[in-house]
Backbone as JSON Lines, residues from 0, in Angstrom:
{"i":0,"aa":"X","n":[93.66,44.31,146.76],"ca":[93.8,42.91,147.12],"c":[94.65,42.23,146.05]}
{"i":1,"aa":"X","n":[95.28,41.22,146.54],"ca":[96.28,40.58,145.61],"c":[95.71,39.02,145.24]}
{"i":2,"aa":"X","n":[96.33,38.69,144.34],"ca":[96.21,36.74,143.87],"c":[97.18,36.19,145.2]}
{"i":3,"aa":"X","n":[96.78,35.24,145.29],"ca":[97.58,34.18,146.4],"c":[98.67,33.99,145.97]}
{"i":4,"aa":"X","n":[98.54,33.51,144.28],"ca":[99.73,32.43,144.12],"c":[100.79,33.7,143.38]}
{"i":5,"aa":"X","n":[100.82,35.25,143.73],"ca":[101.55,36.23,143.84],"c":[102.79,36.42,144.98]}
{"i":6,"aa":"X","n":[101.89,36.18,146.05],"ca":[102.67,36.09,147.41],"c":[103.55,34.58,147.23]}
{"i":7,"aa":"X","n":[103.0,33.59,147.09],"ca":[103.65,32.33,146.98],"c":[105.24,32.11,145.67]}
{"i":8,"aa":"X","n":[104.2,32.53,144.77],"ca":[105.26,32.98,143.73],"c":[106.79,34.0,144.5]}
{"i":9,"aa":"X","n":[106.12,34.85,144.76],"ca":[107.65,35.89,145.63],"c":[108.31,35.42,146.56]}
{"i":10,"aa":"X","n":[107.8,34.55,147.4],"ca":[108.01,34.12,148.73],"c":[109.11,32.74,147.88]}
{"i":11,"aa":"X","n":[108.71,31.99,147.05],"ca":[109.54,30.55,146.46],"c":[110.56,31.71,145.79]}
{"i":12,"aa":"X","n":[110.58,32.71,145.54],"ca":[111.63,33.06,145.0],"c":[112.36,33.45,145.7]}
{"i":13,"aa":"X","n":[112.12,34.41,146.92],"ca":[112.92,34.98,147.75],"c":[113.36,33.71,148.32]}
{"i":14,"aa":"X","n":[113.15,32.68,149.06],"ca":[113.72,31.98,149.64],"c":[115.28,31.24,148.73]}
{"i":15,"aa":"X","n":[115.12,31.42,147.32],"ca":[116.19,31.31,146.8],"c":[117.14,32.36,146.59]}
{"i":16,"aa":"X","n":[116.38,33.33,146.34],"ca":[117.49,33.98,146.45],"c":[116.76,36.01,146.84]}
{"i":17,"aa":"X","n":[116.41,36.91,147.46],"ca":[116.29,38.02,147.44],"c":[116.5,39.18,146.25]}
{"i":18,"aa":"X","n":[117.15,38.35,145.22],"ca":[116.9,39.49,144.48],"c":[115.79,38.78,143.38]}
{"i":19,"aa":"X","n":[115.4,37.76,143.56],"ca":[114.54,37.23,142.39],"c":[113.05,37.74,142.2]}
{"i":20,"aa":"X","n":[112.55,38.3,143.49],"ca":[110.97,39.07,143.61],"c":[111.4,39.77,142.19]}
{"i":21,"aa":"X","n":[112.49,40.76,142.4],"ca":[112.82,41.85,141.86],"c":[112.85,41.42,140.38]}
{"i":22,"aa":"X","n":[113.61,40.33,140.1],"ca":[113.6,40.26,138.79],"c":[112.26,39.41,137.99]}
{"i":23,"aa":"X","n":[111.03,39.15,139.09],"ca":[110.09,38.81,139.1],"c":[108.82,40.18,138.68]}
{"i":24,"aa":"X","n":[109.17,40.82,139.38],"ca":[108.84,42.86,138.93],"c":[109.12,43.16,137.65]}
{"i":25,"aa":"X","n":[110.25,42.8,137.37],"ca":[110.88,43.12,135.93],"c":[110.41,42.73,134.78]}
{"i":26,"aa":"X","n":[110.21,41.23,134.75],"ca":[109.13,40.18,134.04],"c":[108.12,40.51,133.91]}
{"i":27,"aa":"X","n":[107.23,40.78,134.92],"ca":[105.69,41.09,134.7],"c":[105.2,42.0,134.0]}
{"i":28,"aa":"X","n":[106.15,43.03,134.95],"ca":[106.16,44.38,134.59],"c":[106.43,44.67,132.8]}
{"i":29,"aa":"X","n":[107.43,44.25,131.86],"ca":[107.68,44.53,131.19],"c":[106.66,43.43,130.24]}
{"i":30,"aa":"X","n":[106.58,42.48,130.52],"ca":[105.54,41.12,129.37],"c":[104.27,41.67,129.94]}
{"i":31,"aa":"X","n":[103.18,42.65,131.16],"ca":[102.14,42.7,131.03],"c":[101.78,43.91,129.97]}
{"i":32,"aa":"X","n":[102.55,44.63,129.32],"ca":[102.74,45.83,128.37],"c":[101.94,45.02,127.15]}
{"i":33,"aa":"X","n":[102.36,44.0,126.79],"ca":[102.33,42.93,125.79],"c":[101.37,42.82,125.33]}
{"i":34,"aa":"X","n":[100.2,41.98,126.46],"ca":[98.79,42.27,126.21],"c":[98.26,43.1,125.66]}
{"i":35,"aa":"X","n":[97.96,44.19,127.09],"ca":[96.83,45.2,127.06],"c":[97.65,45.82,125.7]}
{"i":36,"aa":"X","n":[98.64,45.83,125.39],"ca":[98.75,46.98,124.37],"c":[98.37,46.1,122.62]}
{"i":37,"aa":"X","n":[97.92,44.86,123.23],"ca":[97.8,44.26,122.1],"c":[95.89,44.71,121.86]}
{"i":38,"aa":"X","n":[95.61,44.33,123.17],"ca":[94.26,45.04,123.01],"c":[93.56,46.23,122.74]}
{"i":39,"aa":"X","n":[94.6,47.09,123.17],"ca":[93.92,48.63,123.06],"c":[94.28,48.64,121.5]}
{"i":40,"aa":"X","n":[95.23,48.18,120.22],"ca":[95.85,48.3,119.3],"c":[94.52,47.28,118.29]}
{"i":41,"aa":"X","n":[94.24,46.23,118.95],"ca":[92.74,45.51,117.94],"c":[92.0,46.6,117.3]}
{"i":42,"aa":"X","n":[91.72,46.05,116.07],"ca":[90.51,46.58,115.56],"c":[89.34,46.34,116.1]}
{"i":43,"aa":"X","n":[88.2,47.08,115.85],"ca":[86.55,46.55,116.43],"c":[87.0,45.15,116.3]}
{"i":44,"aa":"X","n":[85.93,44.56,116.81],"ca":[85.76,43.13,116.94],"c":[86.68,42.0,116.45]}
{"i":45,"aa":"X","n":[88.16,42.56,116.57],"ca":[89.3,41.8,116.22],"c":[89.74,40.2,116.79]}
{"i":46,"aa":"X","n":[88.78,40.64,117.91],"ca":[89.35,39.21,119.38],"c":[87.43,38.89,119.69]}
{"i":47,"aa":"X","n":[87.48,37.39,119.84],"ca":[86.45,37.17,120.27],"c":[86.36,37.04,121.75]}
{"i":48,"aa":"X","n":[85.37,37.03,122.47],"ca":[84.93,37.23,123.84],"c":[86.16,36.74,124.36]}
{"i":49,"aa":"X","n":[86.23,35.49,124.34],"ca":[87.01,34.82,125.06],"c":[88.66,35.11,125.01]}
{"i":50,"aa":"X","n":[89.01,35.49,123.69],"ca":[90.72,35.93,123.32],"c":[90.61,36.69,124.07]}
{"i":51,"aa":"X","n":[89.53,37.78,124.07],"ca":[90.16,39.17,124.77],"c":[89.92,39.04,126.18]}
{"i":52,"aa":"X","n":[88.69,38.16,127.01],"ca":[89.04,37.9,128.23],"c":[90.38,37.13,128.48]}
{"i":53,"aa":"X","n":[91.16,36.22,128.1],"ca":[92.11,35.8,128.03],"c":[93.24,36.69,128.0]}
{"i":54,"aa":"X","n":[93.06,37.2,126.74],"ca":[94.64,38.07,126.97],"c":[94.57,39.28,127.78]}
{"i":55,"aa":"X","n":[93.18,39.94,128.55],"ca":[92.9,40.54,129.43],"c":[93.53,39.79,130.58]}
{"i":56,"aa":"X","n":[92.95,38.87,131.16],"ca":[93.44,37.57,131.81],"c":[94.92,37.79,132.14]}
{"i":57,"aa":"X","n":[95.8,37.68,131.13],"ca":[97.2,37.49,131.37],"c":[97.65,38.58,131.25]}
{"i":58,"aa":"X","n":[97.12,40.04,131.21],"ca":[98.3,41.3,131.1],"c":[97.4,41.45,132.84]}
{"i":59,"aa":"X","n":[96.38,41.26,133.38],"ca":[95.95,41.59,134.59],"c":[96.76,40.82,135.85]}
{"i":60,"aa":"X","n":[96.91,39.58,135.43],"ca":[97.92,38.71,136.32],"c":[99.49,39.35,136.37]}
{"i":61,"aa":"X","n":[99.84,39.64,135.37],"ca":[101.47,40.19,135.27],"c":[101.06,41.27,136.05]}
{"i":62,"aa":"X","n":[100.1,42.44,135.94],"ca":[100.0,43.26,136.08],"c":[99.56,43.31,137.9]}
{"i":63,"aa":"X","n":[99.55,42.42,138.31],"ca":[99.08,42.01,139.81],"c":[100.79,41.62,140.88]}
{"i":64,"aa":"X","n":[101.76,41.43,140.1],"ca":[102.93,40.86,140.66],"c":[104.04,41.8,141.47]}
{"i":65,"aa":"X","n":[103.94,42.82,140.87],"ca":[104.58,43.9,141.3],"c":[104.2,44.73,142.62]}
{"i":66,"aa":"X","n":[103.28,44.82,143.18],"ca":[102.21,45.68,144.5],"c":[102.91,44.78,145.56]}
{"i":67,"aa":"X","n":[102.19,43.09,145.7],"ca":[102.56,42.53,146.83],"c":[104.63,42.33,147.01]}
{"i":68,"aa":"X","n":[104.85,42.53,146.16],"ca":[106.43,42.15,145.95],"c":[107.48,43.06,146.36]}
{"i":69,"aa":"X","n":[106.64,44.22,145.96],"ca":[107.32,45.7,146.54],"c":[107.2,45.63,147.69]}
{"i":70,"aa":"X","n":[105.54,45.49,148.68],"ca":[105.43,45.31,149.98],"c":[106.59,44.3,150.72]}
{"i":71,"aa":"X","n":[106.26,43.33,150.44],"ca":[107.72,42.53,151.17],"c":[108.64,43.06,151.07]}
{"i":72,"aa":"X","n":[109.47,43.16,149.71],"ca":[110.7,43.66,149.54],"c":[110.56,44.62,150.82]}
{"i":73,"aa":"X","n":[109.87,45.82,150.64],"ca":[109.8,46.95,151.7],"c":[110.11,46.08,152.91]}
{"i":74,"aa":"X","n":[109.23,45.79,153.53],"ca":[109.26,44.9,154.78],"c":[110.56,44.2,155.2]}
{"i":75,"aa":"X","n":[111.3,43.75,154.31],"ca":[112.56,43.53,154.48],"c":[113.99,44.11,154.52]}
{"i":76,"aa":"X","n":[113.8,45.18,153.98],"ca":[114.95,45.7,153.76],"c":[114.82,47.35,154.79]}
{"i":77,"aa":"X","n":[113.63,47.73,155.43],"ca":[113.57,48.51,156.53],"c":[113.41,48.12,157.42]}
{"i":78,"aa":"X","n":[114.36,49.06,158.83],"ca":[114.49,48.73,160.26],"c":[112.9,48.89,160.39]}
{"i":79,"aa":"X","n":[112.61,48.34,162.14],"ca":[111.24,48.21,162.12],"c":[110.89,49.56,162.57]}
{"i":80,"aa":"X","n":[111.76,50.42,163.6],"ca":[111.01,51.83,163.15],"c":[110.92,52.85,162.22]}
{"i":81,"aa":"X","n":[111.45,52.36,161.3],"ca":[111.25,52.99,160.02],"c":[110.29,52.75,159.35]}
{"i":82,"aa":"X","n":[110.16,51.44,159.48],"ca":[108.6,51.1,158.81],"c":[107.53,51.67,158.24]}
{"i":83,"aa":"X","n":[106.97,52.1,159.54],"ca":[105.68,53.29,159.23],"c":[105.64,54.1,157.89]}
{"i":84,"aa":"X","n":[107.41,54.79,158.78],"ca":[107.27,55.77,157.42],"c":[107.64,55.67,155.98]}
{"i":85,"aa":"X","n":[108.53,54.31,155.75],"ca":[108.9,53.86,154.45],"c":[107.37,53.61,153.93]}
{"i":86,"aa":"X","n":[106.54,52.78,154.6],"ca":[104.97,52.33,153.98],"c":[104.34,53.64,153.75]}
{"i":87,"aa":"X","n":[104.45,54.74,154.62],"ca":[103.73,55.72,154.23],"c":[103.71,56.39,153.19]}
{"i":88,"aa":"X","n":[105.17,56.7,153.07],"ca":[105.84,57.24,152.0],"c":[105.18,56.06,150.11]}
{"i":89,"aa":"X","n":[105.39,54.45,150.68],"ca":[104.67,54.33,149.35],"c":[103.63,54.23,149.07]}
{"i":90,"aa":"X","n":[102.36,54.42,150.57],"ca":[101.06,54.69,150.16],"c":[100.96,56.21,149.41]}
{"i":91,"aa":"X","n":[101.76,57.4,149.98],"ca":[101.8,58.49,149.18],"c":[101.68,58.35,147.51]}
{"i":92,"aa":"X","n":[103.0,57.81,147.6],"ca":[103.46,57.38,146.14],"c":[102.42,56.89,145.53]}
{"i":93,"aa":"X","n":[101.91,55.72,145.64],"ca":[101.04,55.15,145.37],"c":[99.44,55.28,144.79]}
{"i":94,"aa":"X","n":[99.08,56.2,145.72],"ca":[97.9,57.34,145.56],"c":[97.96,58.54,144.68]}
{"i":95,"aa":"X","n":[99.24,58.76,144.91],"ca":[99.6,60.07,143.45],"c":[99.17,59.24,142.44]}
{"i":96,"aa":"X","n":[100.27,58.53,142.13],"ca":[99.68,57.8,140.9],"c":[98.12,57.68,140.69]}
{"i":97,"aa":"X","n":[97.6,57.29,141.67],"ca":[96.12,56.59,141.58],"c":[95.42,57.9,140.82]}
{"i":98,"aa":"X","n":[95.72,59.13,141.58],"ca":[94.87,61.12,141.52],"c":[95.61,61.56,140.13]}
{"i":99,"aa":"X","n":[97.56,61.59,139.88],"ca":[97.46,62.44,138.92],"c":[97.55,61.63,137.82]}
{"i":100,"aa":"X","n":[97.88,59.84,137.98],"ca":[97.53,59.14,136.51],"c":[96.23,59.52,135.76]}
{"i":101,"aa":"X","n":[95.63,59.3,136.04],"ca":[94.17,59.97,135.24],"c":[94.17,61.09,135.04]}
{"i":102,"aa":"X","n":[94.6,62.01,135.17],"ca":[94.47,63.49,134.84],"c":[95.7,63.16,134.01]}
{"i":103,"aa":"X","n":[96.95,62.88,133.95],"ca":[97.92,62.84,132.89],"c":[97.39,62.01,131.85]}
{"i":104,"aa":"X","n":[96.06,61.01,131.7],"ca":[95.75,60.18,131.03],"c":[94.59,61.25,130.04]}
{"i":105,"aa":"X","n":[94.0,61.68,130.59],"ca":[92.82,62.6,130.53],"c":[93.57,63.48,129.0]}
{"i":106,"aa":"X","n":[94.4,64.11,129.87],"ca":[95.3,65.48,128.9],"c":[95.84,64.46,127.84]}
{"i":107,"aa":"X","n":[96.32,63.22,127.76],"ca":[96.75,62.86,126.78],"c":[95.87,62.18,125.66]}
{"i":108,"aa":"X","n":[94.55,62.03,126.09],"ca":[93.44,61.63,125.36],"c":[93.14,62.87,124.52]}
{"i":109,"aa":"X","n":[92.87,64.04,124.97],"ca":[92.7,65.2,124.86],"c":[93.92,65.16,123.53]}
{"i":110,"aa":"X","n":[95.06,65.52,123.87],"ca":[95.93,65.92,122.88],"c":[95.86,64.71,121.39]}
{"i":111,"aa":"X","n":[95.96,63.84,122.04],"ca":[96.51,62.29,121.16],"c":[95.47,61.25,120.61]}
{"i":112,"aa":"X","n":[94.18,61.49,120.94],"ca":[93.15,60.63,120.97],"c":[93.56,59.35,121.71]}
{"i":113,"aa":"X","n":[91.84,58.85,122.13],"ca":[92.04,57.67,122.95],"c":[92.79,56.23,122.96]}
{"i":114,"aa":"X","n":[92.95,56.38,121.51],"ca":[93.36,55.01,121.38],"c":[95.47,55.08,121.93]}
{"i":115,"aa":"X","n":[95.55,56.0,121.03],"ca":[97.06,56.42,121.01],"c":[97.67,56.8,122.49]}
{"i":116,"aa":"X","n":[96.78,57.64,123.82],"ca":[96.52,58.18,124.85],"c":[97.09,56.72,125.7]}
{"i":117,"aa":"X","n":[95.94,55.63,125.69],"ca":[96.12,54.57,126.42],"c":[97.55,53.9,126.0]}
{"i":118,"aa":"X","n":[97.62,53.35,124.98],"ca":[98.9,52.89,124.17],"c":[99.93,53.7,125.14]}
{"i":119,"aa":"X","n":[100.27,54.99,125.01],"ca":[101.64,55.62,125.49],"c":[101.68,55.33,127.09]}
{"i":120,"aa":"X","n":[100.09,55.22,127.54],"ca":[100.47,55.18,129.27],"c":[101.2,53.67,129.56]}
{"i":121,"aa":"X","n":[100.23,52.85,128.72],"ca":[101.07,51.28,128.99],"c":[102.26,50.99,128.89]}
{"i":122,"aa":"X","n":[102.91,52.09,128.19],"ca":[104.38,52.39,128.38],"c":[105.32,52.49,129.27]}
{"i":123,"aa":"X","n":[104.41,53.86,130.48],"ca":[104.82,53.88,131.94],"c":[105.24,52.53,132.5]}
{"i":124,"aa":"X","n":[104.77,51.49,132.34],"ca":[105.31,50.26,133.15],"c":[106.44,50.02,133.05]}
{"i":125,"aa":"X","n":[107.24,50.39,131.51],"ca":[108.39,49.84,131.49],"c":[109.27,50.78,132.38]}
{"i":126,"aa":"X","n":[109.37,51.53,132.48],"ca":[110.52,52.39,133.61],"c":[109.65,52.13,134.95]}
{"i":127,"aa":"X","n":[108.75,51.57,135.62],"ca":[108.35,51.11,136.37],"c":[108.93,48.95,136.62]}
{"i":128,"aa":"X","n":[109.49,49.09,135.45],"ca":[109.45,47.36,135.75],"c":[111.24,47.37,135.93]}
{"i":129,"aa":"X","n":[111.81,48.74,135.34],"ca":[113.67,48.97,135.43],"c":[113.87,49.74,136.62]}
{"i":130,"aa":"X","n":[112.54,50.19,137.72],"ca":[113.56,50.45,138.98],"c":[113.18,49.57,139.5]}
{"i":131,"aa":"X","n":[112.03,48.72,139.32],"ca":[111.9,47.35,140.48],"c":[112.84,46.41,140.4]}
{"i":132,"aa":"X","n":[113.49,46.61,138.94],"ca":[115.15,45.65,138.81],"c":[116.5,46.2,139.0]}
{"i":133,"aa":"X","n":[115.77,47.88,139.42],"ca":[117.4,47.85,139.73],"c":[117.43,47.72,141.67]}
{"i":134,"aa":"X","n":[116.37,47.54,142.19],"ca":[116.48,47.17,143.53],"c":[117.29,45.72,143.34]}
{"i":135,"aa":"X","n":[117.58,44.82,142.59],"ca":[118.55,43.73,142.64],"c":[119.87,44.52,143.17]}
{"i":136,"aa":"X","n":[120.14,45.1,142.75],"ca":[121.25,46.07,142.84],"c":[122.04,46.08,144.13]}
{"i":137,"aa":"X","n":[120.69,46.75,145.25],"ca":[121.1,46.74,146.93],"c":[120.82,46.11,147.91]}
{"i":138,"aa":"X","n":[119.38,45.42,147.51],"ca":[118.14,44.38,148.53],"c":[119.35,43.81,149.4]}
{"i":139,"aa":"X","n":[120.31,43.01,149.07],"ca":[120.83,42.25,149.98],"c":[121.15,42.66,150.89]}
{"i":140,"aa":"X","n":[122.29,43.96,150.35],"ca":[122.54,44.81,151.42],"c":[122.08,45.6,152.12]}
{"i":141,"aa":"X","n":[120.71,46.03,151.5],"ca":[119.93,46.5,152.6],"c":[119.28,45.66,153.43]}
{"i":142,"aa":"X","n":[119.01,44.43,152.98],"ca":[118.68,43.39,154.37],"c":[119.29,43.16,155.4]}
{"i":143,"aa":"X","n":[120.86,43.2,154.92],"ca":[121.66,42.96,156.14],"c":[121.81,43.97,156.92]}
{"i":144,"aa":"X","n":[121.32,45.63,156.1],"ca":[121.98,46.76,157.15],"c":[120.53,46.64,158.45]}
{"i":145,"aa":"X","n":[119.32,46.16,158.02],"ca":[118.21,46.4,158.55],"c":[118.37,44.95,159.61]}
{"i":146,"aa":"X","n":[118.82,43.87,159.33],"ca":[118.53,42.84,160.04],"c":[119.94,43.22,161.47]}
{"i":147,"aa":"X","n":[121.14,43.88,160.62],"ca":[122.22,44.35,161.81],"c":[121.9,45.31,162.62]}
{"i":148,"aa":"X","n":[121.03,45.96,162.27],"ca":[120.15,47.03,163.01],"c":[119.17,46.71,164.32]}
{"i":149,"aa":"X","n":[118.43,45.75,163.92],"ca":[117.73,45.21,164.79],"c":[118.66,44.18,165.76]}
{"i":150,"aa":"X","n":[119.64,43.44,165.12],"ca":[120.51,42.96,166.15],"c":[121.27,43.73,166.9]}
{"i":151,"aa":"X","n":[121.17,45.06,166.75],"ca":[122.19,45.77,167.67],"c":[121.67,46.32,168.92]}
{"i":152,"aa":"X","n":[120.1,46.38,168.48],"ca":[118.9,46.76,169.24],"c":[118.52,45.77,170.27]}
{"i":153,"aa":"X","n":[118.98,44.53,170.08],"ca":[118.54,43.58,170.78],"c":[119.28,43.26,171.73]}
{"i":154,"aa":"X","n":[120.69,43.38,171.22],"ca":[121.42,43.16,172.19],"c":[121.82,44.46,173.24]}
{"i":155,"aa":"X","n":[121.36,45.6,172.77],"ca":[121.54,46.75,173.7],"c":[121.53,46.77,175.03]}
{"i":156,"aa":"X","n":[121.6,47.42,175.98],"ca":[121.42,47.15,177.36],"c":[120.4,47.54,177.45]}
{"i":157,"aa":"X","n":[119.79,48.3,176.87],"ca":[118.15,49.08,177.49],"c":[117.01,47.77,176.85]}
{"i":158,"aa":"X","n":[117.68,46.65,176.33],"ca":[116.95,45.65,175.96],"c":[116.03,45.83,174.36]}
{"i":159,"aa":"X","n":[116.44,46.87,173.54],"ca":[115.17,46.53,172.67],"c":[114.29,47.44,172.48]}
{"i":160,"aa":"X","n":[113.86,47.77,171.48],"ca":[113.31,49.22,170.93],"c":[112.03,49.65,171.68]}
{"i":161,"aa":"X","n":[111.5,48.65,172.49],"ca":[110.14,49.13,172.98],"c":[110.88,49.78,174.48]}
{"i":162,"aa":"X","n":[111.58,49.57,174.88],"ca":[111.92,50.33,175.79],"c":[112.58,51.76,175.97]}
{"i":163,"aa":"X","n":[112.37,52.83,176.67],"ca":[112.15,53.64,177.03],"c":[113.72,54.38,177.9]}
């Protein structure tokens, strides 16, 4: 599940311009590192309740911006029967991560100890926050190849993809 003002946030951006989700991915993605790595890096009782719910707080929000943003983006820039399988393809994706992140997390606790283990994964975001910016790159043009797509469909003689 996502924050509201995630979708709202992407949506005021896209309406200015389509590549801004993206450089909205990029932001989060790279400033929610910031936090948590400030936290896993505290000494014992370095942050009181509240700092560390707080700066928990703000690497969890950054860390929330990127999921719903990708979904749209997706949604926009694939024809509609492609759909399915572009979403499928990033629930795949998606779920790997979910199965072999922890086992790559696991082995690196193992090798590196815990503290150092977590530290290097919070890392992963950043080449996670440089391909969600390099979709600035094509979004447009893949909107238009997907939106000319469906206009070509529409105007077809067989009327339109549900037909037969």
């Amino acid at each position: 599940m996502h924050m509201p003002c995630t979708c709202q946030a992407g949506q005021l951006l896209y309406n200015r311009s389509p590549r801004l989700p993206a450089a909205l991915m990029l932001l989060a993605g790279a400033a929610g590192v910031l936090p948590l790595w400030l936290l896993i890096h505290a000494p014992p009782h370095a942050w009181s309740l509240s700092g560390a719910s707080a700066c928990a707080s703000v690497g969890g929000f950054l860390a929330t911006q990127t999921g719903p943003n990708v979904r749209s983006t997706l949604v926009n820039v694939t024809q509609s029967e492609q759909r399915g399988l572009a979403f499928a393809a990033f629930a795949l994706a998606d779920d790997l991560g979910k199965g072999v992140g922890p086992v790559m997390i696991a082995a690196l606790v193992a090798r590196l100890g815990r503290e150092r283990a977590f530290a290097y994964s919070m890392l992963g975001w950043l080449p996670c926050a440089a391909l969600c910016a390099a979709t600035t790159l094509t979004v447009e043009a893949d909107e238009r190849r997907a939106r000319a797509g469906a206009n070509k469909r529409a105007l077809s003689p067989k009327g339109g993809a549900f037909q037969v």
